[in-house]
C-alpha positions in Angstrom: 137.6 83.3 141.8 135.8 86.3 142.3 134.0 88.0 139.1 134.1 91.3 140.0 130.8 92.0 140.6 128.8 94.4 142.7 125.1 95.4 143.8 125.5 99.5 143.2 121.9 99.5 143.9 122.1 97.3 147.0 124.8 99.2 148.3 123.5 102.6 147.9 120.7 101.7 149.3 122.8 100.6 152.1 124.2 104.0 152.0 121.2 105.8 152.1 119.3 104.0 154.7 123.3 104.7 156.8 122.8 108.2 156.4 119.4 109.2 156.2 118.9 107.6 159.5 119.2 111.4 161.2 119.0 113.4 158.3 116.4 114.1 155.5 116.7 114.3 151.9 116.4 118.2 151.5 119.0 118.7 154.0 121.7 116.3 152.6 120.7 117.9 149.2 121.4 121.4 150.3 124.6 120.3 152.0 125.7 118.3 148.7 125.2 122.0 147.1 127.6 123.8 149.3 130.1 120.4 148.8 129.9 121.5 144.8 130.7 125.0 145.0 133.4 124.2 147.3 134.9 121.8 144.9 134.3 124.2 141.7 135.6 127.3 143.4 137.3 127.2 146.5 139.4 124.0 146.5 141.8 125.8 148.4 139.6 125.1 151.5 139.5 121.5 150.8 143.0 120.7 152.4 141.8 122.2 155.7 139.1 119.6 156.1 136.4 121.7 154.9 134.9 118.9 152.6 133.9 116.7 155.8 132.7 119.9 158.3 129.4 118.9 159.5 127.3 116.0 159.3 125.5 117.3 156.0 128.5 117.5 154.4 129.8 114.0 155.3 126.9 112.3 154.9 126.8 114.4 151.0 129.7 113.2 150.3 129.4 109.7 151.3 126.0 109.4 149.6 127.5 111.3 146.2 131.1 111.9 145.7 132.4 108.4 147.3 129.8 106.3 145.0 131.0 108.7 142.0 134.3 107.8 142.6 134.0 104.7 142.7 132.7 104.6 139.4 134.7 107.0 138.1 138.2 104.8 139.4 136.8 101.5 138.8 136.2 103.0 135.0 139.5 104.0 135.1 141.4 101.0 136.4 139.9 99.0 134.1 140.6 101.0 130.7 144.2 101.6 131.5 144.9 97.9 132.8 144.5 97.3 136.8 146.4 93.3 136.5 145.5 91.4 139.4 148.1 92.7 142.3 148.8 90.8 145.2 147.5 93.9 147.8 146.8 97.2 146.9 147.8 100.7 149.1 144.9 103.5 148.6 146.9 106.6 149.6 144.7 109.5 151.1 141.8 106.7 151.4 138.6 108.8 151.6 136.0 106.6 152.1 137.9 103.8 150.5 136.1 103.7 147.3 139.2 103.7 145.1 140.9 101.1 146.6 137.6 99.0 146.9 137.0 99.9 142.8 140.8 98.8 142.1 140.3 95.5 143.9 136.7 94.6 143.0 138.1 95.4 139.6 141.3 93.1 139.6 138.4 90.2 139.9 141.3 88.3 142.1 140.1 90.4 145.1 143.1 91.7 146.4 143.3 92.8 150.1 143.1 96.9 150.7 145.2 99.0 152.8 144.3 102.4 153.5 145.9 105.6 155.4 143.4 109.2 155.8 144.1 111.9 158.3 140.4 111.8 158.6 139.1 109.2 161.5 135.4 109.9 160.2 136.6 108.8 156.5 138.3 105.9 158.3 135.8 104.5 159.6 133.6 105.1 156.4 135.7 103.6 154.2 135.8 100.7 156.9 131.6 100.4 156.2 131.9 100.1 152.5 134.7 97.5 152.3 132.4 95.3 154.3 129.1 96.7 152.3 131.2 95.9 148.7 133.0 92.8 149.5 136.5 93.5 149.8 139.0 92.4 152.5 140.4 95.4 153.8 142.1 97.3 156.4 142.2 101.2 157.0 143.7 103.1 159.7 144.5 107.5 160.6 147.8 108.5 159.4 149.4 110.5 156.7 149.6 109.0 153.2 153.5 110.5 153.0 153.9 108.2 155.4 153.1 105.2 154.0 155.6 102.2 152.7 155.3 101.5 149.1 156.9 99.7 146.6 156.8 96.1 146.0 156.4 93.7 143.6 152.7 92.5 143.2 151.7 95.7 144.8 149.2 98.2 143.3 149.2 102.1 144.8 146.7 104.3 144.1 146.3 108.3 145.0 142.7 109.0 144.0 142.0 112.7 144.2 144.3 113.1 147.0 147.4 114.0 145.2 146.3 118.1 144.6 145.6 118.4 148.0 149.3 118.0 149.2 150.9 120.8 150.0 153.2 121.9 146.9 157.0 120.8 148.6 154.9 117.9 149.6 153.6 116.9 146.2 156.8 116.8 145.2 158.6 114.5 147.2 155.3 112.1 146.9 156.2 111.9 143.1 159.7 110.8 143.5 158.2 108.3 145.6 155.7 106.8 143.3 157.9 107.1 141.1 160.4 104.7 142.8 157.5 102.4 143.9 157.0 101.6 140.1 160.9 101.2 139.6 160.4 98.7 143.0 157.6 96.6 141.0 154.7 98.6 142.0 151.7 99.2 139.8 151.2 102.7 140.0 147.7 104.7 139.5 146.9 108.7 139.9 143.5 110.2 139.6 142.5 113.5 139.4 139.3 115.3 138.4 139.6 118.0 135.2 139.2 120.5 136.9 138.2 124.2 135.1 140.9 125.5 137.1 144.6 124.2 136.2 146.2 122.2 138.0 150.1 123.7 137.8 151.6 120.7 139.0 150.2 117.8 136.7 152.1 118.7 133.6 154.7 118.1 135.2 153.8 114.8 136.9 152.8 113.8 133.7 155.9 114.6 131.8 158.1 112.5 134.4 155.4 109.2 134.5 155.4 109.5 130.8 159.6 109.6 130.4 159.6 106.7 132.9 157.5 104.3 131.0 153.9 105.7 132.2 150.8 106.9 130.4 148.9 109.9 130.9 145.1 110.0 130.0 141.8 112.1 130.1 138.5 110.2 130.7 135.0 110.5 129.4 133.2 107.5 130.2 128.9 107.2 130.6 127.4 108.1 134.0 125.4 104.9 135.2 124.5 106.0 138.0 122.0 104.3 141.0 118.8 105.6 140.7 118.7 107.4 143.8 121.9 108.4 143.3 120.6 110.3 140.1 117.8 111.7 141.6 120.0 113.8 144.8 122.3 114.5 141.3 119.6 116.5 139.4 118.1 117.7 143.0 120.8 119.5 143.6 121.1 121.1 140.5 123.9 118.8 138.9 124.4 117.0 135.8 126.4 114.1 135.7 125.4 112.6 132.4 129.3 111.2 132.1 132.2 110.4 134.6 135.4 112.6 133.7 138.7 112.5 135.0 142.7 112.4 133.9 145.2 109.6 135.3 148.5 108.8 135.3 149.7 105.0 135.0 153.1 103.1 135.5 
């Protein structure tokens, strides 16, 4: 059986020598930058695809934000109790990484399936199944849109969820909800933000009356070397991986 296991070195070295092929270090460090602020200040912009415009910012993102999620979920996953599903869904896939953390977690390596509106995440998170391991399959659509709710299945929204639109949000809740009541596991992750997020109270008010648990993370920020050295280039300071989740 798989162990779980992963080179985080190898693989974002992998990642590096993918996206550094037509771009340098100072540029991808200046574009990671103007990724940052965005996230701090103007998430609002997020929704509209602003995270993945230009090739700086994709190539930021896939070098910093996807292998910090992956951390960040796999860290996650395994302190709230990922069980070994059968498949898992990755709703609003990004490049993958959360589904890819959930599975390489489980140790039973459980195929992926993954929906994004984006066709560049797509076929990103399409690169790093292969580069990690994991047996997966991704494809453009909407994560509304996507069937869930089975037994043996696990779902995960990884940062995804706040970008809905708010009408949105709250039809996907009374989905996810249902999926758990189906025999779905069910996980939600979400950065702590400085700015509230008026929505998750209440999210975590109904996965906690159905059964759920709601937590805030703190874990230590291992990072790949390289990885730490664009981190302090760019004027960062990841010295621990935060987040909140919601489990059922």
């Amino acid at each position: 059986m798989y162990d779980g296991r992963v080179d985080i070195e190898g693989w974002y070295a992998a990642l590096e020598e993918r996206h550094l092929a037509s771009l340098t270090f100072p540029e991808v460090r200046r574009a990671l930058q103007s990724l940052s602020t965005l996230y701090v200040g103007k998430r609002d912009r997020i929704a509209g695809g602003a995270a993945l415009d230009g090739a700086g910012k994709r190539a930021a993102f896939a070098l910093f934000y996807g292998p910090l999620h992956f951390l960040t979920v796999r860290a996650v996953v395994e302190a709230v109790g990922s069980g070994e599903p059968k498949r898992i869904v990755d709703l609003g896939c990004g490049t993958g990484v959360a589904g890819a953390a959930w599975a390489l977690a489980a140790k039973g390596a459980p195929a992926v399936s993954g929906a994004d509106t984006s066709g560049w995440a797509v076929t990103e998170a399409t690169w790093n199944a292969r580069a990690l391991g994991v047996h997966a399959s991704f494809k453009r659509g909407d994560l509304t849109a996507v069937k869930v709710g089975a037994v043996g299945e696990g779902v995960i929204a990884a940062y995804a969820i706040n970008e809905l639109p708010d009408a949105v949000r709250e039809t996907m809740r009374e989905r996810l909800l249902a999926a758990a009541k189906a025999g779905s596991r069910v996980i939600i992750v979400e950065p702590i933000a400085k700015r509230p997020f008026p929505w998750w109270p209440v999210w975590e008010k109904a996965f906690v009356e159905a059964g759920g648990r709601a937590d805030t993370w703190r874990f230590p920020a291992l990072l790949p070397a390289r990885m730490k050295l664009l981190d302090k280039a760019a004027g960062l300071d990841h010295r621990e991986l935060t987040a909140r989740s919601l489990a059922i």
